[in-house]
Backbone as JSON Lines, residues from 0, in Angstrom:
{"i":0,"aa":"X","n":[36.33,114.44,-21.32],"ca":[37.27,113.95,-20.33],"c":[38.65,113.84,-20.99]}
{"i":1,"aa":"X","n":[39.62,114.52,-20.4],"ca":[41.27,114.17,-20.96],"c":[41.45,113.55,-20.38]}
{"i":2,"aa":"X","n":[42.19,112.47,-21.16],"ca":[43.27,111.31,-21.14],"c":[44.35,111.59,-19.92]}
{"i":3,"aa":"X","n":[44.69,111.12,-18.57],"ca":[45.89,111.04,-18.13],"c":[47.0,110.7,-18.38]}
{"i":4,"aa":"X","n":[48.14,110.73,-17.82],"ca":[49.36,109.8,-18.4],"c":[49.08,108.52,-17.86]}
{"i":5,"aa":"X","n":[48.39,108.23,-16.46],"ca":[48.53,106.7,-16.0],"c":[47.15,106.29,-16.92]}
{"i":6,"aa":"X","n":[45.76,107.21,-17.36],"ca":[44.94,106.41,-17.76],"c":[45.88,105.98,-19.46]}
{"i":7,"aa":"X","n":[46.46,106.52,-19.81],"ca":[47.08,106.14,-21.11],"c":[47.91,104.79,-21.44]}
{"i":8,"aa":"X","n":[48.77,105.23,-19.66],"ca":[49.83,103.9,-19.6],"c":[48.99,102.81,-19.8]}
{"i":9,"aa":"X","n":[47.64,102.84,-19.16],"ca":[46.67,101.16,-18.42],"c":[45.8,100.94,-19.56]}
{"i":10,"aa":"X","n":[45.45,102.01,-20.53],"ca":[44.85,101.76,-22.18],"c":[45.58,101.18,-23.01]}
{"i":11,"aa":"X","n":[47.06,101.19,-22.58],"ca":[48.46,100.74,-23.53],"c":[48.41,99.43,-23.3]}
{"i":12,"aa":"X","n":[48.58,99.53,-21.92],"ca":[49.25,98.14,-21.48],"c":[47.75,97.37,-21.73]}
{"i":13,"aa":"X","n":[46.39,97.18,-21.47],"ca":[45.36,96.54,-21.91],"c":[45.11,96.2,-23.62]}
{"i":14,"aa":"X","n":[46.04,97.22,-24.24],"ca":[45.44,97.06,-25.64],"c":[46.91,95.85,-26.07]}
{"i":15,"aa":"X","n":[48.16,95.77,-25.3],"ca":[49.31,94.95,-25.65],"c":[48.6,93.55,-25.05]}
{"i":16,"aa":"X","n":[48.15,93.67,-23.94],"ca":[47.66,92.66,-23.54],"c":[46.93,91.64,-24.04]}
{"i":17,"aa":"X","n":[45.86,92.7,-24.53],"ca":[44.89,91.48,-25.85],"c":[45.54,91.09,-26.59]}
{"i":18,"aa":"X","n":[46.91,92.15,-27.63],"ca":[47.32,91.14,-28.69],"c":[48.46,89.76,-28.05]}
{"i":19,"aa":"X","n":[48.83,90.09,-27.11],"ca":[49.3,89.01,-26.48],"c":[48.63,87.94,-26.02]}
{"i":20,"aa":"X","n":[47.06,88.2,-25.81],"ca":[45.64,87.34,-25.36],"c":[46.0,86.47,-27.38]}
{"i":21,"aa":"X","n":[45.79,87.28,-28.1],"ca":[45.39,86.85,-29.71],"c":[46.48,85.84,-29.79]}
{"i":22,"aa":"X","n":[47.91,85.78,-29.4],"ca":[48.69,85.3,-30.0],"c":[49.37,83.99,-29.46]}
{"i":23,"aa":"X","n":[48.25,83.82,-27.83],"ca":[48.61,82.89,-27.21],"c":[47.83,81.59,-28.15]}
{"i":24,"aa":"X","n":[48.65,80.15,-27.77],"ca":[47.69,78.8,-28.3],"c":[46.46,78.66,-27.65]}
{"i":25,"aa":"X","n":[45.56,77.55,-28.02],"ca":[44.48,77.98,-27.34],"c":[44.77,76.51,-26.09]}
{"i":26,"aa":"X","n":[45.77,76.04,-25.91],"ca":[46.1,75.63,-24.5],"c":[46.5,76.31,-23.45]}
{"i":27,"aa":"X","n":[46.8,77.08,-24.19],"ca":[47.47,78.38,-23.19],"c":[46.01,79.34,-22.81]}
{"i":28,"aa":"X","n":[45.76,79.78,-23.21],"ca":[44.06,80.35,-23.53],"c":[43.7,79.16,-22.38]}
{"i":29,"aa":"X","n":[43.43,78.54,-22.9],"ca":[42.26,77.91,-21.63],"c":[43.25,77.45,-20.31]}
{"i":30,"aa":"X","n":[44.31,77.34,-20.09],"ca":[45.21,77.53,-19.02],"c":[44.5,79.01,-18.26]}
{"i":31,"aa":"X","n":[44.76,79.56,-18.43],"ca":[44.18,81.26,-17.75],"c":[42.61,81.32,-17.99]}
{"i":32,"aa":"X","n":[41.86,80.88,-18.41],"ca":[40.17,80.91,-18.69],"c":[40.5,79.81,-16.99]}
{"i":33,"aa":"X","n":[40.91,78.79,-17.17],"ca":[40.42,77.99,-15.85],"c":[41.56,78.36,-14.96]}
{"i":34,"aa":"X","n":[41.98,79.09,-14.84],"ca":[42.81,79.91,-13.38],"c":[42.07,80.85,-13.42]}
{"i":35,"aa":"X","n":[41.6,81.94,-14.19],"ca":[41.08,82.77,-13.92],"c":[39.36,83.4,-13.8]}
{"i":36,"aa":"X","n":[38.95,81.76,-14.81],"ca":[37.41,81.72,-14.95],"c":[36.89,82.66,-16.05]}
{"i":37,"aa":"X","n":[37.38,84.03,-16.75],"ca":[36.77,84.32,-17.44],"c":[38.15,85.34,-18.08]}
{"i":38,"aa":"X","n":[37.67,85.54,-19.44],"ca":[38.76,86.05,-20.34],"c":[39.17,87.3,-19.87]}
{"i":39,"aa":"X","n":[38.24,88.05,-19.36],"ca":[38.0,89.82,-18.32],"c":[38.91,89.48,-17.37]}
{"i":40,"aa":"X","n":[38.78,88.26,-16.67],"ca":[39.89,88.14,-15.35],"c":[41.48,87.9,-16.29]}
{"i":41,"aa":"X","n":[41.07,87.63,-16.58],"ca":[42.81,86.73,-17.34],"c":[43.28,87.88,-17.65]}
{"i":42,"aa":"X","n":[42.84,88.92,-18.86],"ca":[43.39,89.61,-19.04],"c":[43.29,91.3,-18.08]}
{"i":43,"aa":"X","n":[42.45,90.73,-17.26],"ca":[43.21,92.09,-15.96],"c":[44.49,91.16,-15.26]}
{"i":44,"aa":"X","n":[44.82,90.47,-15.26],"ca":[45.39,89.8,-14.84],"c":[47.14,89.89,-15.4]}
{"i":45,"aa":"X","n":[46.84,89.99,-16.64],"ca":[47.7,89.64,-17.54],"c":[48.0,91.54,-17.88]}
{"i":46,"aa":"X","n":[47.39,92.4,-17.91],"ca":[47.52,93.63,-17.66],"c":[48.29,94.71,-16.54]}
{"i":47,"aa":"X","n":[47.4,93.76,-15.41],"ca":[48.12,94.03,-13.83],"c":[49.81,93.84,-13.8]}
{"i":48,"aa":"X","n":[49.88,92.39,-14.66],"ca":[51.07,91.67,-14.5],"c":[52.17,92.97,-15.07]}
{"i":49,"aa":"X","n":[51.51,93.68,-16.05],"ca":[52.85,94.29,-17.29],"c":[52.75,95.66,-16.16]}
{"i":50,"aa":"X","n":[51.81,96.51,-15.77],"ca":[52.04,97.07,-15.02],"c":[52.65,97.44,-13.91]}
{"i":51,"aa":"X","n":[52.97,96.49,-13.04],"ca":[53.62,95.99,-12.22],"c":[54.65,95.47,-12.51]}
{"i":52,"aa":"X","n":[55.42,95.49,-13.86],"ca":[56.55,94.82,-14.21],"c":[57.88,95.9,-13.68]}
{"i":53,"aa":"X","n":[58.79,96.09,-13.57],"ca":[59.81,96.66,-13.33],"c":[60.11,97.0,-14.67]}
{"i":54,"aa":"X","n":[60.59,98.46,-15.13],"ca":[60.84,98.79,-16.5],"c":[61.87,98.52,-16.89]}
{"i":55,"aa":"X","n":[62.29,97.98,-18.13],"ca":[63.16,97.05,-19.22],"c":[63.92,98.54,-19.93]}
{"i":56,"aa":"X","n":[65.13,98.55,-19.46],"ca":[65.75,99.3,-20.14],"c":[65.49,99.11,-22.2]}
């Protein structure tokens, strides 16, 4: 299977996501575990979010 450009963009933006998951406190961490119930939601969540961001010159 080849890689797309959007499956690449959503492998990018999921793999920034976790280290942004790593680098949060863990108040923050469990802030999004109990909004979102599980670390899979948070960080589709938190994935969706960068995707959907408007691009930053």
């Amino acid at each position: 299977m080849t890689d797309t450009l959007p499956d690449a963009a959503v492998l990018d933006a999921a793999l920034q996501m976790v280290e942004v998951w790593n680098r949060l406190s863990a108040d923050k961490q469990a802030l999004l575990l109990k909004r979102f119930g599980t670390q899979e939601n948070a960080l589709a969540a938190l994935v969706t979010t960068q995707l959907l961001a408007p691009a930053q010159p």
